[in-house]
C-alpha positions as CSV (number, residue, x, y, z in Angstrom):
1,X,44.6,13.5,51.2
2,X,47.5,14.2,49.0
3,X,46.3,11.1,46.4
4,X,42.6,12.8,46.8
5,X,43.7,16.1,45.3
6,X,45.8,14.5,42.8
7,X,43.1,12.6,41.1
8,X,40.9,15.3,41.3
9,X,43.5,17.6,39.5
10,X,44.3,14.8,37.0
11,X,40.3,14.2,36.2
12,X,40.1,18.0,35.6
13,X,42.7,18.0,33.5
14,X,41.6,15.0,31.2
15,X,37.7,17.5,31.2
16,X,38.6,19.7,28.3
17,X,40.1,16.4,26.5
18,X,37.2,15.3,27.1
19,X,34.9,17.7,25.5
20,X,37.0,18.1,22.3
21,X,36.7,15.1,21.2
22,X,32.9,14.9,21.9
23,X,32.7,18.3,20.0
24,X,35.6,17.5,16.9
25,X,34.0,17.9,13.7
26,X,34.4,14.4,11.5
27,X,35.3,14.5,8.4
28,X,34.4,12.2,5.5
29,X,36.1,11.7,2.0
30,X,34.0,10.6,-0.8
31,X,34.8,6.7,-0.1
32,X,33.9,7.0,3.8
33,X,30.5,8.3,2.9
34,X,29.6,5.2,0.7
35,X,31.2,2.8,3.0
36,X,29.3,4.1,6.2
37,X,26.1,4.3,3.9
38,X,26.3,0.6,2.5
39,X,26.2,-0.4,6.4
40,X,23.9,2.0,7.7
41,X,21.5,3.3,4.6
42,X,17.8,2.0,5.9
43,X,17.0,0.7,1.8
44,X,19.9,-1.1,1.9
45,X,19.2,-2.7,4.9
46,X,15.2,-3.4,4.0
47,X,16.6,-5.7,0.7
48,X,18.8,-7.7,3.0
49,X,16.3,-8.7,4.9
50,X,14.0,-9.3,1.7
51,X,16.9,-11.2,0.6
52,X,16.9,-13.1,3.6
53,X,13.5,-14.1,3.5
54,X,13.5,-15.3,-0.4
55,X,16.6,-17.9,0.5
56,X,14.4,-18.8,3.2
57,X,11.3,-19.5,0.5
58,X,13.5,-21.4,-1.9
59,X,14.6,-23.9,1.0
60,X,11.2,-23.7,1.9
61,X,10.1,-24.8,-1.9
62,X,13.2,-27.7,-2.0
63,X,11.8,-28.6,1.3
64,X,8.5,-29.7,-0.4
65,X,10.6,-32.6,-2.5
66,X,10.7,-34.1,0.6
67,X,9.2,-36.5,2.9
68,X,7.5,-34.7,6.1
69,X,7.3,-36.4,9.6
70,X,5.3,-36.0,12.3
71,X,5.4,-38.0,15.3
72,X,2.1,-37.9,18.1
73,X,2.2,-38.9,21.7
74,X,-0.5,-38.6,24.0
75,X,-1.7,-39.7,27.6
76,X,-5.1,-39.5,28.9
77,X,-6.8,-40.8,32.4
78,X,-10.5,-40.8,33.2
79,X,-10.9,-38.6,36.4
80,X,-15.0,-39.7,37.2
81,X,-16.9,-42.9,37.4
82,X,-14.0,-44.7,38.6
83,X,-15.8,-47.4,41.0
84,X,-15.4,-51.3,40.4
85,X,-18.1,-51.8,38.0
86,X,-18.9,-55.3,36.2
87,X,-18.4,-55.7,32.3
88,X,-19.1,-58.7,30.4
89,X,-17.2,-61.0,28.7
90,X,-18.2,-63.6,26.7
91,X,-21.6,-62.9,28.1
92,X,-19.9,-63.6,31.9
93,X,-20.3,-60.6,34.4
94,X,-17.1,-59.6,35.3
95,X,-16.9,-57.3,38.6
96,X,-13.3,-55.5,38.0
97,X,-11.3,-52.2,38.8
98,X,-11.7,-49.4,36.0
99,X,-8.6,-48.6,33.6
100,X,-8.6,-44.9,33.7
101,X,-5.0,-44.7,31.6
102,X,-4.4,-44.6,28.4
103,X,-1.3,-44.0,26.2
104,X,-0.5,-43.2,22.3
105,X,2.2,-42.9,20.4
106,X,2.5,-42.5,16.5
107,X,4.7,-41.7,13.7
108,X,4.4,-41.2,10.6
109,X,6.0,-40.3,7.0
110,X,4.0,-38.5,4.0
111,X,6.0,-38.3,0.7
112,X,4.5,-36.7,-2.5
113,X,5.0,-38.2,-5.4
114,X,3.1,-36.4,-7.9
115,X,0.9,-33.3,-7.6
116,X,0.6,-31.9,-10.7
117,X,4.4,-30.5,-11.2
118,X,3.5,-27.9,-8.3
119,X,6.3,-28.6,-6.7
120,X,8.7,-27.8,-9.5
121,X,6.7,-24.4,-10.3
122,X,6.5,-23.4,-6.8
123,X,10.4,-24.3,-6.8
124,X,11.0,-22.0,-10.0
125,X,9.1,-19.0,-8.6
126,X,11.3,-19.2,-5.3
127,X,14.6,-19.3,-7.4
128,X,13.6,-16.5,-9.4
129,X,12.4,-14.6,-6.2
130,X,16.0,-15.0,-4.8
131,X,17.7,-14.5,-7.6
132,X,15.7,-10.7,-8.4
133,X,16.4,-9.9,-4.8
134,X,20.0,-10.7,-5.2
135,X,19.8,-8.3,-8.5
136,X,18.0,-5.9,-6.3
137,X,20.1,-5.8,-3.6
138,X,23.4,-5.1,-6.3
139,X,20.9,-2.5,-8.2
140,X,20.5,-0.7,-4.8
141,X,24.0,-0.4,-3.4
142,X,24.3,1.3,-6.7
143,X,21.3,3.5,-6.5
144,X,22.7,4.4,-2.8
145,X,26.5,4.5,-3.8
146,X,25.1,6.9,-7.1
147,X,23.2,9.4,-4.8
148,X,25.7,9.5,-2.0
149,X,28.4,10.8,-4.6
150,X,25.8,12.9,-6.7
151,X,24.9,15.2,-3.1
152,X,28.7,14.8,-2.1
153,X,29.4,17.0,-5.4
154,X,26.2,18.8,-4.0
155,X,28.3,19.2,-0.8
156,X,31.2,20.6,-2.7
157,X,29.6,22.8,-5.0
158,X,28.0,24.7,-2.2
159,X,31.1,24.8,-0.5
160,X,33.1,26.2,-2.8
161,X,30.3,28.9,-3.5
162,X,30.4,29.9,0.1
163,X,33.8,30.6,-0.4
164,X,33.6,32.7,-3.3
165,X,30.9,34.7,-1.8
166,X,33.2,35.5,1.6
167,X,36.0,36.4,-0.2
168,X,33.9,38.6,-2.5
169,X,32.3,40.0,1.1
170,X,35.9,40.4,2.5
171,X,36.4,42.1,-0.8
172,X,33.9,44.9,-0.6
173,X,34.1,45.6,3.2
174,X,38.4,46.4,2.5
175,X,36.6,49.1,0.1
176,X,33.9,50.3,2.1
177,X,37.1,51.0,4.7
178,X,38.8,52.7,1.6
179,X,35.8,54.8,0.9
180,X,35.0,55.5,4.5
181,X,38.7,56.8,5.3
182,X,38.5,59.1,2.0
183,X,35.3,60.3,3.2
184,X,36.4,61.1,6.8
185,X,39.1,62.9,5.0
186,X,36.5,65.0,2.5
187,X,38.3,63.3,-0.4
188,X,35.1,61.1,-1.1
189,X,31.4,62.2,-1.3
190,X,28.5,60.5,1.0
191,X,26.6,58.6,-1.8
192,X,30.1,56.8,-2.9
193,X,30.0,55.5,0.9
194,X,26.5,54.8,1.2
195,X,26.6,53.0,-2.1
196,X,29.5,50.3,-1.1
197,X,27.8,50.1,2.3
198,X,25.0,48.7,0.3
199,X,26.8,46.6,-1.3
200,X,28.2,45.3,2.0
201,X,24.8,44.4,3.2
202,X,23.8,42.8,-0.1
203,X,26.7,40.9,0.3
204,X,26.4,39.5,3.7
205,X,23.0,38.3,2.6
206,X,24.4,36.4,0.0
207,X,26.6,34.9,2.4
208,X,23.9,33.4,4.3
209,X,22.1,32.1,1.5
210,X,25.5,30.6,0.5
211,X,25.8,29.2,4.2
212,X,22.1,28.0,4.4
213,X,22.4,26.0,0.8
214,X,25.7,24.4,1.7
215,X,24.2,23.6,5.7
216,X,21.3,21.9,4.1
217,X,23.4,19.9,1.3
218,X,25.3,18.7,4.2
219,X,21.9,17.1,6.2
220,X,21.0,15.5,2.7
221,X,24.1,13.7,2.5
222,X,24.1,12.4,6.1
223,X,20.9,11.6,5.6
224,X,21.0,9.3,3.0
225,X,24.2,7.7,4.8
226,X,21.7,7.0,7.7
227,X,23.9,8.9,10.3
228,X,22.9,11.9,12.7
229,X,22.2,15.3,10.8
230,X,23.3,17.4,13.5
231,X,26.7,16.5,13.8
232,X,29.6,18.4,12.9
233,X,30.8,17.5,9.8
234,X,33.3,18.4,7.1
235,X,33.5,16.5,3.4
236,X,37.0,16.3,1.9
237,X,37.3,17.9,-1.2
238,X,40.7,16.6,-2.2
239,X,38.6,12.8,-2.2
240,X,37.5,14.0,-5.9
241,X,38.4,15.9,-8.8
242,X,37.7,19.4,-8.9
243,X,38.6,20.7,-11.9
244,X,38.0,19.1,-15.3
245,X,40.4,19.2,-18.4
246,X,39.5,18.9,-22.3
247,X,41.4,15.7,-22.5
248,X,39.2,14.6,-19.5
249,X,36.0,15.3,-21.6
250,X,37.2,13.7,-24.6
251,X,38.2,10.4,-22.9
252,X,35.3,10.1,-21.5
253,X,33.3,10.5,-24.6
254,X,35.7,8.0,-25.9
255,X,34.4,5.6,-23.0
256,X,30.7,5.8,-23.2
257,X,30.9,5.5,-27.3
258,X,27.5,6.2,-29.2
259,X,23.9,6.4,-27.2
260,X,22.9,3.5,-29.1
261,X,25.8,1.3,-28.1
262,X,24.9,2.8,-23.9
263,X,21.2,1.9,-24.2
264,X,22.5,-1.6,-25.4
265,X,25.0,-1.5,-22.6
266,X,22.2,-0.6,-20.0
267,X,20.1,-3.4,-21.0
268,X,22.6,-5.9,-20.8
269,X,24.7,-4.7,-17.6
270,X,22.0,-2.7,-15.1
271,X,21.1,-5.0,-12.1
272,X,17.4,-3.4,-12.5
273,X,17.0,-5.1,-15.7
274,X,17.8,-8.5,-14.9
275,X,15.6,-8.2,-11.6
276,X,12.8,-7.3,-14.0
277,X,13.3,-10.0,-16.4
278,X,14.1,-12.9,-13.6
279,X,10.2,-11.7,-12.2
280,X,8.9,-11.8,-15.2
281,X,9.9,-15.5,-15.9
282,X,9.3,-16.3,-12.3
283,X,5.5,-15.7,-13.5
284,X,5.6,-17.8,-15.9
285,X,6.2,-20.7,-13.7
286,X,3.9,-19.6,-11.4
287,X,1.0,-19.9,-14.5
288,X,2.3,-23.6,-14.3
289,X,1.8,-24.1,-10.6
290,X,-1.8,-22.9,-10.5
291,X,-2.6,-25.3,-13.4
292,X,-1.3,-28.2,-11.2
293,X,-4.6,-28.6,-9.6
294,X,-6.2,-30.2,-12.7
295,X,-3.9,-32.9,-12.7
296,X,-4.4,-36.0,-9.8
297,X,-2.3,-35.9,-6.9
298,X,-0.3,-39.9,-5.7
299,X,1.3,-39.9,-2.7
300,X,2.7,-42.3,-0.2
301,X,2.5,-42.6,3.4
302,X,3.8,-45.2,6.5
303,X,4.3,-45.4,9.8
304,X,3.6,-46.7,13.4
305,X,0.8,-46.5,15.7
306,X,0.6,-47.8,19.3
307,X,-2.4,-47.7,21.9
308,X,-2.6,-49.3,25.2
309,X,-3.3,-48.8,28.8
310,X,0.1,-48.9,30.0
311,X,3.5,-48.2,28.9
312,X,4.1,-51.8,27.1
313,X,3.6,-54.0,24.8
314,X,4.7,-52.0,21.8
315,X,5.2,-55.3,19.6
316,X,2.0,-56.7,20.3
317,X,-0.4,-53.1,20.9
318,X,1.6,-51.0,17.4
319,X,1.3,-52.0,13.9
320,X,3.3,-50.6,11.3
321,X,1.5,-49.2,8.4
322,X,2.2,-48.4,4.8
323,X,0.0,-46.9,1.8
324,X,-0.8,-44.9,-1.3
325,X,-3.2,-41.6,-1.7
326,X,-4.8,-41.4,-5.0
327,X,-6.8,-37.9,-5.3
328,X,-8.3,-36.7,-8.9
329,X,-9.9,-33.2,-9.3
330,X,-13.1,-33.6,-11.1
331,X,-15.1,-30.6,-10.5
332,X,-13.8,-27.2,-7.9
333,X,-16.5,-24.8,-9.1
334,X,-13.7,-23.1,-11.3
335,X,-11.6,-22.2,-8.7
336,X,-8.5,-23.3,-10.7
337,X,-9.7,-21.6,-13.7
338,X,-9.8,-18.3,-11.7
339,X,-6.1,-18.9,-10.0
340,X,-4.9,-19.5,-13.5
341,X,-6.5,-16.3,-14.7
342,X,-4.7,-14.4,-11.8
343,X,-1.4,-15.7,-12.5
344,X,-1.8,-14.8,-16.0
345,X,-2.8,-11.4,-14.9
346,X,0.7,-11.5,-12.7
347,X,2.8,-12.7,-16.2
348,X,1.1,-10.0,-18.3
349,X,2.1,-7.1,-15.4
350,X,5.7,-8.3,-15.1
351,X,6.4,-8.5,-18.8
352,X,5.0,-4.8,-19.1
353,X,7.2,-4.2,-15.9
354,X,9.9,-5.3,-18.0
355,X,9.3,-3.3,-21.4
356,X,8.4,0.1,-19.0
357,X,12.0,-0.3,-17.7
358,X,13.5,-0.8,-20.8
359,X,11.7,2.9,-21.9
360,X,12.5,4.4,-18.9
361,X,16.2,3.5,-19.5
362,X,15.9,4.8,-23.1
363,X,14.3,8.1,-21.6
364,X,16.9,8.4,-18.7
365,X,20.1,7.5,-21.6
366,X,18.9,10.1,-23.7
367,X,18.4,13.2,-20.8
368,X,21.7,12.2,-19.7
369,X,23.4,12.3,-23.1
370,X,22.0,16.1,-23.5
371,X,22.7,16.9,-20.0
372,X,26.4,15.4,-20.6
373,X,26.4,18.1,-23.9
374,X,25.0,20.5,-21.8
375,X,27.9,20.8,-19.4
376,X,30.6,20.2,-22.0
377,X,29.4,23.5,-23.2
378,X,29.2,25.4,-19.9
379,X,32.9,24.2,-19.0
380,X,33.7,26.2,-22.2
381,X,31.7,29.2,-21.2
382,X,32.5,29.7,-17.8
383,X,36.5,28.9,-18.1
384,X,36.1,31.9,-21.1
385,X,34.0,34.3,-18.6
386,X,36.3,33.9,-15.4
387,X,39.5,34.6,-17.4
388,X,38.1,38.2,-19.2
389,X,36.2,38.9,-16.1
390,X,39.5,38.6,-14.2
391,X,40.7,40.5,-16.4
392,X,38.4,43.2,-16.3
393,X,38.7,43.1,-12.8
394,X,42.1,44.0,-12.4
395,X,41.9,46.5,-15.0
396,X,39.6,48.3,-13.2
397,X,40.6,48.3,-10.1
398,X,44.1,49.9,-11.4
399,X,42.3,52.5,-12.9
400,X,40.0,53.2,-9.6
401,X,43.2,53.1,-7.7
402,X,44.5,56.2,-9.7
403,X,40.9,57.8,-10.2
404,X,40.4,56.8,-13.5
405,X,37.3,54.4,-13.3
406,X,34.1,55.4,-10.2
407,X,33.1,52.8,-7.4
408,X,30.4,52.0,-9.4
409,X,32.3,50.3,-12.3
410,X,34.4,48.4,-9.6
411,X,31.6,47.1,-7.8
412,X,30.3,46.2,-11.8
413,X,33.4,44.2,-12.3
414,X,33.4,42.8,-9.3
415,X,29.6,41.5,-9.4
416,X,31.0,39.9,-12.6
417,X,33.8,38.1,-11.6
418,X,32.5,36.9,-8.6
419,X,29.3,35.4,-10.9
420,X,31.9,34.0,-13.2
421,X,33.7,32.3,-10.6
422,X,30.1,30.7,-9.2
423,X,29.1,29.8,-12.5
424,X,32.8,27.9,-13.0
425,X,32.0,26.4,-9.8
426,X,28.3,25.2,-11.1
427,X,30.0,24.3,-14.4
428,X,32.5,22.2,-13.1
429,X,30.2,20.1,-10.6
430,X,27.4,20.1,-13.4
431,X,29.8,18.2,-15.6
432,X,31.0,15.7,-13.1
433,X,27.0,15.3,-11.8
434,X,26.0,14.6,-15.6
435,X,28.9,12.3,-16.0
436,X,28.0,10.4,-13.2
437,X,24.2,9.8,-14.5
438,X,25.6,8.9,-17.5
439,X,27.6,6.5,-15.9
440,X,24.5,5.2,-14.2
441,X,22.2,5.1,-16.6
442,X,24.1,3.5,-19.2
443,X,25.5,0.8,-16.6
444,X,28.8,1.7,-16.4
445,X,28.7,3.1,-13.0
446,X,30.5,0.4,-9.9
447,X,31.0,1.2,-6.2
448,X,34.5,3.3,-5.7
């Protein structure tokens, strides 16, 4: 009994253990997220397996420079008409038993010698297919990797604006106290304590925005690492930088160099790009294999065959067999003419598959050159608007504090520091965002 009531107490006690850890919040730094989403993210997973199945091709293609073998057995027995029956033999009646067995067995080896150089195209389109997927599957770790740390900054910038707006909210409900204490004392008038309640409200309804945009950040970015959405989660802000410096903007200008020299750079580095161009060549060798069927096929074959009514004899019932297929197309109704005509169809579509790229890159250089400008320039601006409207602020609120300035040009300073902050916030995230493209898009950007 005693043992009884000790494990029972013991199991109770190890309950609320229990339940913490089933409820602890998990928290990921900017490297977890891209490790969990290189095992788990469903696109990187669907090119594996595209991968797989183009190594599989190209064996598939060697596999044709070989000889195939088959090898036949068989066994069948007559089940009617089986009565002693006469047969003749050498124009003598014959009264014997029926042979209602018979067994085969066969082998035999089929080597192609020549067919056109099919085999070699077919081989070359196989090797380009695994060698594109092997691009894709590099281009899309990168694509994954990119957009995992693009909403992490997501995550962070929302973050650090929810905390802005709760401390501004903590901010105006320590004055609506203030107010409402001068007021019970008949030192402050109604309206001043309406007013800031106002503001409270308006405040608090920022907050939830706030809390909504950072909440839904936070699904996106689990999301795309494949995991559950509704788990607790919290993303390390110390796994980045979060402030940027004017040395820190120079270098990197320093890095990427000119636009020209990053569109060259793109071209010549970007996985995408050399999955585009090994596709396009891959047509090309696919022009050549539907053209094989207007030159003659030779091919060789030999074996053993066996027949008999009983299981012997294989030297004196088999013969082994050799020979040599000759086939030349003469007429196929312009079948081969139409199979070219698709492949060159196929060659024409990859090549413009290859020059829309290279635009696209151009474009996608360019918009991230002027988006890098564009937050260079609000770094400037916002680090110049939180200093004068911290500033501002702390003026003012001296001046309210010995009657010298009205609620309203508190709450005035107020809205504009706390906007200033947000917009330092936005700034600093836009700048690290747009670096990041520009990292991407110019082909600089690797896995942390």
């Amino acid at each position: 009994m005693r043992l009884f009531v000790a494990v029972a107490l013991g199991l109770l006690n190890t309950l609320p253990l229990f339940t913490q850890t089933r409820g602890a919040v998990q928290r990921y730094t900017l490297k977890d997220c891209i490790s969990i989403a290189m095992e788990r993210n469903f696109d990187i997973r669907d090119v594996n397996a595209r991968s797989l199945a183009a190594a599989a091709g190209l064996t598939s293609a060697f596999g044709s420079f070989l000889p195939s073998a088959d090898l036949n057995a068989g066994y069948n027995r007559q089940l009617t008409n089986l009565r002693r029956q006469f047969s003749y033999v050498n124009g003598v009646p014959v009264l014997g038993d029926p042979i209602p067995n018979n067994y085969t067995l066969s082998g035999t080896l089929n080597w192609t010698i020549f067919n056109g150089f099919l085999r070699e195209s077919n081989y070359d389109v196989a090797k380009g297919n695994l060698d594109a997927s092997e691009n894709d599957i590099r281009y899309q770790r990168l694509s994954v990797s990119y957009n995992i740390t693009r909403q992490f900054f997501e995550v962070l910038r929302t973050a650090q604006v929810l905390i802005a707006r709760r401390e501004n909210l903590a901010l105006s409900r320590s004055t609506y106290d203030r107010i409402k204490a001068l007021y019970e004392n008949g030192k402050a008038p109604i309206t001043q304590l309406l007013s800031q309640e106002t503001e409270v409200a308006n405040q608090e309804t920022s907050v939830l925005s706030a809390e909504i945009d950072h909440d839904k950040a936070k699904v996106t970015l689990l999301t795309t690492m494949s995991v559950n959405p509704n788990q607790s989660a919290e993303f390390d802000e110390g796994s980045v930088e979060s402030e940027v410096s004017v040395a820190d903007v120079e270098s990197f200008r320093m890095l990427i160099g000119s636009e020209e020299m990053s569109v060259d750079r793109a071209m010549e580095r970007r996985p995408d790009v050399a999955s585009s161009k090994v596709r396009a060549n891959a047509a090309q060798a696919g022009v050549t294999a539907a053209s094989a069927t207007y030159y003659p096929t030779l091919s060789a074959v030999g074996g053993y065959s066996w027949n008999y009514i009983e299981i012997s004899n294989f030297d004196t019932q088999g013969r082994w067999f050799m020979g040599l297929n000759f086939r030349l197309p003469l007429f196929d109704q312009f079948r081969t003419n139409k199979s070219i005509e698709d492949a060159k169809l196929v060659k024409t579509q990859r090549d413009l598959d290859v020059e829309r790229l290279q635009q696209q890159i151009r474009q996608s250089v360019r918009n991230a050159y002027l988006s890098l400008a564009s937050a260079e320039k609000g770094l400037t601006i916002t680090e110049r608007a939180v200093k004068s409207a911290t500033t501002s602020m702390d003026a003012m609120q001296e001046r309210f504090n010995v009657g010298g300035a009205t609620l309203l040009d508190v709450q005035t300073a107020n809205n504009q520091l706390i906007t200033a902050r947000i917009n330092r916030v936005a700034a600093v995230y836009a700048y690290l965002d747009a670096r990041t493209l520009v990292e991407f898009a110019t082909g600089l950007y690797g896995e942390p």
